[in-house]
Each structure stands twice: as C-alpha cells, then as structure tokens.
N, CA, C and O atoms as CSV, one atom per row, in Angstrom:
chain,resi,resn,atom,element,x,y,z
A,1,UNK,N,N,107.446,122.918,90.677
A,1,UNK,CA,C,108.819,122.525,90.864
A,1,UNK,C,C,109.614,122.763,89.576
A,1,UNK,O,O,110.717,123.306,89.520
A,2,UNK,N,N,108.926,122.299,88.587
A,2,UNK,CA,C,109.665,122.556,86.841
A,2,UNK,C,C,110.066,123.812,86.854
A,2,UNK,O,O,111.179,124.239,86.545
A,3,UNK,N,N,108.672,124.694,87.403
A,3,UNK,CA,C,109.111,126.338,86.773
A,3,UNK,C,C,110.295,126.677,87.913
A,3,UNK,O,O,111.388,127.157,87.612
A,4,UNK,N,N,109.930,126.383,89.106
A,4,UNK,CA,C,111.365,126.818,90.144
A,4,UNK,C,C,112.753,126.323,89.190
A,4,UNK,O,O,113.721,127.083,89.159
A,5,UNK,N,N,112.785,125.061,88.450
A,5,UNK,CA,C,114.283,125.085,88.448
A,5,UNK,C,C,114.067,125.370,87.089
A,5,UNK,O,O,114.449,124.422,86.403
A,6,UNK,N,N,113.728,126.055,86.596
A,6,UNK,CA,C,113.845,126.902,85.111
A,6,UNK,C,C,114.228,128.577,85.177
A,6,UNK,O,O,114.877,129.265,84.389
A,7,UNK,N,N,113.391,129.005,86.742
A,7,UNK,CA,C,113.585,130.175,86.924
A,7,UNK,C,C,115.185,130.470,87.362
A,7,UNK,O,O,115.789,131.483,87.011
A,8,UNK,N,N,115.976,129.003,88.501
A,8,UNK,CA,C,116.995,128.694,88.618
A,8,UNK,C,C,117.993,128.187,87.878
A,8,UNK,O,O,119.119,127.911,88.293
A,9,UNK,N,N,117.530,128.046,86.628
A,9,UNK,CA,C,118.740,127.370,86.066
A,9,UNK,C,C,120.056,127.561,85.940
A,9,UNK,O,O,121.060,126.861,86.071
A,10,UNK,N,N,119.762,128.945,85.583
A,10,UNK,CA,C,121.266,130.082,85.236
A,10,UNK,C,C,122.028,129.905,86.290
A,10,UNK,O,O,123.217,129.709,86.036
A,11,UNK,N,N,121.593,129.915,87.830
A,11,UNK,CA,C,122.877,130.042,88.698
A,11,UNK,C,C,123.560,128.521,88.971
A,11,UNK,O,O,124.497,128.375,89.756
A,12,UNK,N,N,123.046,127.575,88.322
A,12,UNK,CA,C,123.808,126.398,87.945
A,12,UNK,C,C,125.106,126.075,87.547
A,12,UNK,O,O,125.958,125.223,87.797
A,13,UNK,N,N,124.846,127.750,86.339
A,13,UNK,CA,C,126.155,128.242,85.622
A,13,UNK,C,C,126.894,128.932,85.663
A,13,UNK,O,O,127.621,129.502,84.850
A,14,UNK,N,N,126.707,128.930,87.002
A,14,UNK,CA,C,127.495,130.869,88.001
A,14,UNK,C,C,128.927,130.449,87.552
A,14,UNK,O,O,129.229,129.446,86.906
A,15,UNK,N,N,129.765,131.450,88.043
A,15,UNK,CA,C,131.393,131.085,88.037
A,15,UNK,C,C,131.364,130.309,89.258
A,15,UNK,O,O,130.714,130.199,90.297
A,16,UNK,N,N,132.437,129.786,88.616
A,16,UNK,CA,C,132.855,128.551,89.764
A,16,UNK,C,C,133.785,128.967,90.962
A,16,UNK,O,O,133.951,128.262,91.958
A,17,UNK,N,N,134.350,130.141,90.763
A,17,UNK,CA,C,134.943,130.723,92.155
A,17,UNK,C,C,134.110,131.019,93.099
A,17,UNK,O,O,134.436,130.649,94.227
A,18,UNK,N,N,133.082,131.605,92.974
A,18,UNK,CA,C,132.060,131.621,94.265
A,18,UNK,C,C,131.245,130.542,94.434
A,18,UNK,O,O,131.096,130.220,95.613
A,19,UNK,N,N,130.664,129.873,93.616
A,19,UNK,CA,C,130.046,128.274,93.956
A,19,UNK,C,C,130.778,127.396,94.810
A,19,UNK,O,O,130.727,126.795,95.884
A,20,UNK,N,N,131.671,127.674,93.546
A,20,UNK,CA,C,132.773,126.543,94.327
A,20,UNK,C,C,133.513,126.549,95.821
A,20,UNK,O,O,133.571,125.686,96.697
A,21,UNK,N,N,133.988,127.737,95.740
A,21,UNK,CA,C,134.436,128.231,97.464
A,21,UNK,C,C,133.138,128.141,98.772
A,21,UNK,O,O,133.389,127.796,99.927
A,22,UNK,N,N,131.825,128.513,98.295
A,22,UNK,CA,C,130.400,128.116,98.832
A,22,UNK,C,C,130.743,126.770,99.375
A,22,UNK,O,O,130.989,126.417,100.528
A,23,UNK,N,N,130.687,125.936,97.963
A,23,UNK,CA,C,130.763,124.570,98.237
A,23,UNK,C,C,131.528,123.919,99.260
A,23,UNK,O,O,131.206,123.218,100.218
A,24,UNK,N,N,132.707,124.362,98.777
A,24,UNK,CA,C,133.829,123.488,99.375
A,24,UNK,C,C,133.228,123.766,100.804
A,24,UNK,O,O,132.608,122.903,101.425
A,25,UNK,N,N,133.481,125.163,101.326
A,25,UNK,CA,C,132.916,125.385,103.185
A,25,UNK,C,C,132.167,124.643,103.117
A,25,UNK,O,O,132.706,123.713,103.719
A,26,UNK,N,N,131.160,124.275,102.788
A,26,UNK,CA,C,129.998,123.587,102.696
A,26,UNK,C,C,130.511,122.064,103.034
A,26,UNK,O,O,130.572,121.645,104.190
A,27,UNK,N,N,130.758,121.534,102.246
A,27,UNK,CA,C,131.222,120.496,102.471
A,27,UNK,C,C,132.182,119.913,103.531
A,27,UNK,O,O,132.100,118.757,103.946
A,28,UNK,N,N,133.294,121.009,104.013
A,28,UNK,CA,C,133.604,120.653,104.733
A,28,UNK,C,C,133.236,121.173,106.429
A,28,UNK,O,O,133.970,121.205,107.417
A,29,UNK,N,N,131.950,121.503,106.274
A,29,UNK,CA,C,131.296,121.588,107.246
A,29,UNK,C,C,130.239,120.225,107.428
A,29,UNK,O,O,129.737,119.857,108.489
A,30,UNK,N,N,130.098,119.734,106.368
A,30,UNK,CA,C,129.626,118.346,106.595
A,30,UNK,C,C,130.468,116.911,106.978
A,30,UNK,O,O,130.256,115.936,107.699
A,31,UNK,N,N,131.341,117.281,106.239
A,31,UNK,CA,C,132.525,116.324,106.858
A,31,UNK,C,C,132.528,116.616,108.468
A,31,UNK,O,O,131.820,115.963,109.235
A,32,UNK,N,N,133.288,117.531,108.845
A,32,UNK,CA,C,132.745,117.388,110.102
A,32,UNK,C,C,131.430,117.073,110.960
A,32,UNK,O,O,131.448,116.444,112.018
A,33,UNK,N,N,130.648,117.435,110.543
A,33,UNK,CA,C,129.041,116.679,111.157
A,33,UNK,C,C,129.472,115.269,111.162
A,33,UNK,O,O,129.847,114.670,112.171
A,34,UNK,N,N,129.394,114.763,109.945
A,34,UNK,CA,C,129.691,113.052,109.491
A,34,UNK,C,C,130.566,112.715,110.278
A,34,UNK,O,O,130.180,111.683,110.828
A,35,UNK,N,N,131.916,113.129,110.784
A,35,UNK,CA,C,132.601,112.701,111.760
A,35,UNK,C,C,132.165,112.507,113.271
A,35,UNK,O,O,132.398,111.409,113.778
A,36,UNK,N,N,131.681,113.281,113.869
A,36,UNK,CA,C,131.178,113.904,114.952
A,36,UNK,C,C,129.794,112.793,114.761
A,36,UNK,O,O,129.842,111.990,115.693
A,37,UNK,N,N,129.255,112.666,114.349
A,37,UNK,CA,C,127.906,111.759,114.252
A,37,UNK,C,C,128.273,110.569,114.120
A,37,UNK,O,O,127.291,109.853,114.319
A,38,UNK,N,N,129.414,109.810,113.827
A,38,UNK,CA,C,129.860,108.848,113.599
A,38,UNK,C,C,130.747,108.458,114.686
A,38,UNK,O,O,130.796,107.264,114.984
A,39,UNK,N,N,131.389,109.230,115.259
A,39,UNK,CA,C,132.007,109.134,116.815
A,39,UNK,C,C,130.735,109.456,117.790
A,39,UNK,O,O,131.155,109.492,118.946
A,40,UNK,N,N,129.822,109.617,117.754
A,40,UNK,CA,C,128.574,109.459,118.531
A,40,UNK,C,C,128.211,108.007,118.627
A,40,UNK,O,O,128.202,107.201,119.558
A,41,UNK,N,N,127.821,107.925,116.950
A,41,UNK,CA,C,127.245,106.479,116.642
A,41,UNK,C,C,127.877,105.014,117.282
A,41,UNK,O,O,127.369,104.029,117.819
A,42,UNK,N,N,129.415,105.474,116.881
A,42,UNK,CA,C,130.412,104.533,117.929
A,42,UNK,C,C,130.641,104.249,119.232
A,42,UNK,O,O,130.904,103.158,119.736
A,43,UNK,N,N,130.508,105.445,119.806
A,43,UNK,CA,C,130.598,105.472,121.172
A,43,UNK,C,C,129.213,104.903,121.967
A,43,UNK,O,O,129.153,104.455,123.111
A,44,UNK,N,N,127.939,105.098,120.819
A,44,UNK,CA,C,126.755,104.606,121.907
A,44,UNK,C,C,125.991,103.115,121.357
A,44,UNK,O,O,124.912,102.637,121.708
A,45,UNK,N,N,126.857,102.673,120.503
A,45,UNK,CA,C,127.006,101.578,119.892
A,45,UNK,C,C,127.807,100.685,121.042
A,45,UNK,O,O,127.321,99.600,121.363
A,46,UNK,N,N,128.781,101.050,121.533
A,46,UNK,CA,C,129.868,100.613,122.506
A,46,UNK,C,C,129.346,100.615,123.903
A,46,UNK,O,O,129.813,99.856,124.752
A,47,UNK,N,N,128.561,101.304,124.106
A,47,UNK,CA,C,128.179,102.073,125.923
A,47,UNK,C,C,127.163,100.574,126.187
A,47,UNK,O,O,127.298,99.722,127.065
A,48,UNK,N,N,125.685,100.687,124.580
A,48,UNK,CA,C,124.825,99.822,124.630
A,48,UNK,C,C,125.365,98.316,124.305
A,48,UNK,O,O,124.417,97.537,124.402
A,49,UNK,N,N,126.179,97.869,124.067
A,49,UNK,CA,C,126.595,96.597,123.607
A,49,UNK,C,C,126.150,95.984,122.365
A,49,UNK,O,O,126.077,94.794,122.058
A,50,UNK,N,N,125.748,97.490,121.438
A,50,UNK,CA,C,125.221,96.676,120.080
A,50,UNK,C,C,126.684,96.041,118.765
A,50,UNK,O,O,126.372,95.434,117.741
C-alpha cells in the first residue's frame, strides 16, 4: 500500500484544472445519489411507519 501511494504521489499534484473539473463532476454526481437515496430513505421510512 506505502509503495502504491509513493508510486502515486505526483498526481496528487496534478494541475488543478483537470482534478478539479474531475472532481467537481464527481461530486456532483454524488450529491445527486445522496439525494435520491435520501428521498428513498424517506419515503420507506414513511410507507413502514418507522
């Protein structure tokens, strides 16, 4: 595991225009999950009477 993130380290330090733009989609592809899983969670929270 050490040597994997030694062999990785450098792209830690990539430019931040492509990380970052990565990221962000990224993230806001999780935001949506988290929403969507959370209007699940609610709705069968509600159906079951918990």
């Amino acid at each position: 595991m050490k040597k994997k993130l030694l062999e990785n380290a450098a792209m830690i330090f990539t430019s931040e225009s492509q990380s970052g733009k990565d990221s962000s989609e990224e993230v806001d592809k999780l935001h949506a999950k988290i929403a969507q899983l959370t209007m699940e969670n609610d709705f069968l929270a509600k159906v079951l009477g918990r």
